[in-house]
N, C-alpha and C positions, 0 to 999 in steps of 0.2 A: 504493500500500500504506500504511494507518495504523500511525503506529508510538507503541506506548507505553513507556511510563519507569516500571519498577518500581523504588521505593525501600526500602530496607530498614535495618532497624536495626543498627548495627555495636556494637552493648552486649552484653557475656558474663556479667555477673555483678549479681543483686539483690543492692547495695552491702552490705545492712543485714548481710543472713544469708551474704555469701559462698558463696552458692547460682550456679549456674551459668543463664544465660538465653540467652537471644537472640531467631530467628526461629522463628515456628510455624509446623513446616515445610507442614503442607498450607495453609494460607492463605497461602502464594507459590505452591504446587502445582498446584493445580487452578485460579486461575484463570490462572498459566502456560499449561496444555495447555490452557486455553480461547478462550484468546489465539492462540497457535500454532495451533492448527487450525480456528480462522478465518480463518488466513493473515495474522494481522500479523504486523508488525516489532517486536520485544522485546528493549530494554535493560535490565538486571540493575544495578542499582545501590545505593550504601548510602551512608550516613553520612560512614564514613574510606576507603573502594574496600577491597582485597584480598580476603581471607576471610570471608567472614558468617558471623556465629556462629549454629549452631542448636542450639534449645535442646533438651537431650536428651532431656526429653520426651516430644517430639513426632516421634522417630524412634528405629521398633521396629528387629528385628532382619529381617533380609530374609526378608518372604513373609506378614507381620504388620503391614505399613502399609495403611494406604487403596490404592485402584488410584494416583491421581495420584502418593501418596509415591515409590510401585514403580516407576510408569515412571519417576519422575526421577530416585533413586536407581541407578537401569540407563544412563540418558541422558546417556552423557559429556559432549554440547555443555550439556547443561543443568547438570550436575555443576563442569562447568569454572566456568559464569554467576558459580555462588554462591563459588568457591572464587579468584575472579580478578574481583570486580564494580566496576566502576568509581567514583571516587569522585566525587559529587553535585559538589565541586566543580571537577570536569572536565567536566561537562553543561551544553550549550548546551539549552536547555528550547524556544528557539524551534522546534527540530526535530523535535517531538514532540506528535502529537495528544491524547494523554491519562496521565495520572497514574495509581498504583495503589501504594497504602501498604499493603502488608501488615501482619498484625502479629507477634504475642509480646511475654513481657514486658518484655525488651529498650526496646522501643520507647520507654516509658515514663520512660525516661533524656536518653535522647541526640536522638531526634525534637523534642521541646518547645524544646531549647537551640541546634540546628542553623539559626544566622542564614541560611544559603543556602537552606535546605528552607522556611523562612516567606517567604523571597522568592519561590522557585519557586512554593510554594502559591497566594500573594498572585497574582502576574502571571498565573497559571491562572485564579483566576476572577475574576480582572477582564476578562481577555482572553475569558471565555466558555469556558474549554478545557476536557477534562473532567479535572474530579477525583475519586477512588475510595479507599475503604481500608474495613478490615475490622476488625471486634474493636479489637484495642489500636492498630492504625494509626492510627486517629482521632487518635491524640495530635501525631501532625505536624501535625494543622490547630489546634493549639491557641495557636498566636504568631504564625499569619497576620494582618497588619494591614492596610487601608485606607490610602490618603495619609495620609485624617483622622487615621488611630491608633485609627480605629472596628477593632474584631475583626473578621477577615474572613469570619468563620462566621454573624456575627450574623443571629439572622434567618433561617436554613436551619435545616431540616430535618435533623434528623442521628442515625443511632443509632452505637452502639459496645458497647465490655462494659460492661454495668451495674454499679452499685454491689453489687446482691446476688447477682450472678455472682461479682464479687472477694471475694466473703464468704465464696461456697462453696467457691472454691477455696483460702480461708485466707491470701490475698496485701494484705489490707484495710490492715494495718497495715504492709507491708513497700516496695509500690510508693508513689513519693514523691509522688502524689495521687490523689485516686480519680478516674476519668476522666470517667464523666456526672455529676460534682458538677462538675467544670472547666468541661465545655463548657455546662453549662448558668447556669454565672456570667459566661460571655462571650457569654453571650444567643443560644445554641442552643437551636431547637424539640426537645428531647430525646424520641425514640421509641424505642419497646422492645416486646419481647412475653414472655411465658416463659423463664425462664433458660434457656439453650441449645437453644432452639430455632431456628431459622431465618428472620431478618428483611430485613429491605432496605427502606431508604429510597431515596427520588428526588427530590431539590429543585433544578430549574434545570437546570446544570452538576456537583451535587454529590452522590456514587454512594457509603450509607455501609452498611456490614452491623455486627450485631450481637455475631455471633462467627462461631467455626471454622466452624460448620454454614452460615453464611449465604454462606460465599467464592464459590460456585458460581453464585448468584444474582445476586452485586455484578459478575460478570465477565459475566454474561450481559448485565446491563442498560448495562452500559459500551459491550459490541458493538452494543445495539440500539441506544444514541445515537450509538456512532458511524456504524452505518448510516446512518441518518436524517442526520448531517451529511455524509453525500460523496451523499447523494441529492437535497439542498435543491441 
């Protein structure tokens, strides 16, 4: 059975405006039950372990989310995951075939400055493992380094939320960098399509979606390489 390491952001609040953050909830959602019902193994993990903050947002009132929200919202082992997740640095990463960085805007805090998550990043794709994130997860691969201290993105292929996604949703001046300005100064191939529409890149070992709409796709092509490595 492959087992993946979802990470997540343990950040509650855009410092600036004392606004409330965290994780967005479908983009842990669906590719969760995309996971689970291709029968892997799935770790719930975050930043500091205990509580993940979600960011309100992103979660209606019961009978008014997406289908994935709903089942998980109903799903007590899943419910518990987020509410009891363990902390990244109690994870042994050797034990895990593949990575999976949610986002929200959370992320955009605490992923960039987390020296254990640019190590796990780092060792992942050096080791060849896969790695995944969606929307604002990209921002954990933004302090992964090389021996060298070469950036470990350099060079891939990679989308995220674009700069004029963060314009539309008014958060340009609030989050503490714009995130395809970053990764494209650490000499990331930066890809994009439409603002919210549904993207996905594939370079190598590295599995990256655009936004919300794109989570489905990022989980999907995570399964297909992992097929293809328990089939080689």
């Amino acid at each position: 059975m492959s087992k993946i390491l979802i990470i997540t952001t343990s950040h509650s609040e855009m410092e600036a405006e004392k606004k409330a953050t965290g994780l967005w909830l479908e983009e842990l959602t669906t590719p969760y039950y995309v996971f689970l019902d291709a029968g892997l193994s799935i770790t719930v993990a975050s930043i500091k372990g205990g509580v993940i903050p979600v960011d309100p947002m992103s979660k209606k009132a019961v009978g008014e989310n997406s289908p994935s929200v709903e089942r998980f919202i109903k799903d007590s082992q899943a419910m518990e995951a987020i509410e009891n997740s363990v902390s990244i640095e109690e994870i042994d990463f050797d034990e895990y075939d593949a990575i999976f960085l949610p986002g929200g805007h959370g992320t955009m805090w605490d992923l960039p400055t987390s020296e254990k998550l640019a190590e796990i990043i780092s060792q992942a794709l050096v080791n060849n493992r896969i790695v995944s994130a969606v929307c604002h997860g990209a921002a954990g691969l933004v302090s992964a380094k090389k021996a060298n201290g070469i950036p470990a993105i350099k060079g891939y292929k990679i989308s995220a939320f674009t700069n004029s996604e963060e314009e539309t949703v008014g958060l340009s001046e609030t989050v503490p960098f714009l995130l395809e300005t970053k990764l494209r100064q650490l000499g990331a191939d930066f890809q994009s399509t439409d603002n919210f529409q549904a993207f996905v890149t594939v370079d190598r070992n590295l599995i990256t979606g655009q936004n919300p709409a794109s989570s489905h796709l990022v989980a999907e092509q995570v399964l297909k390489k992992l097929t293809i490595a328990i089939t080689k």
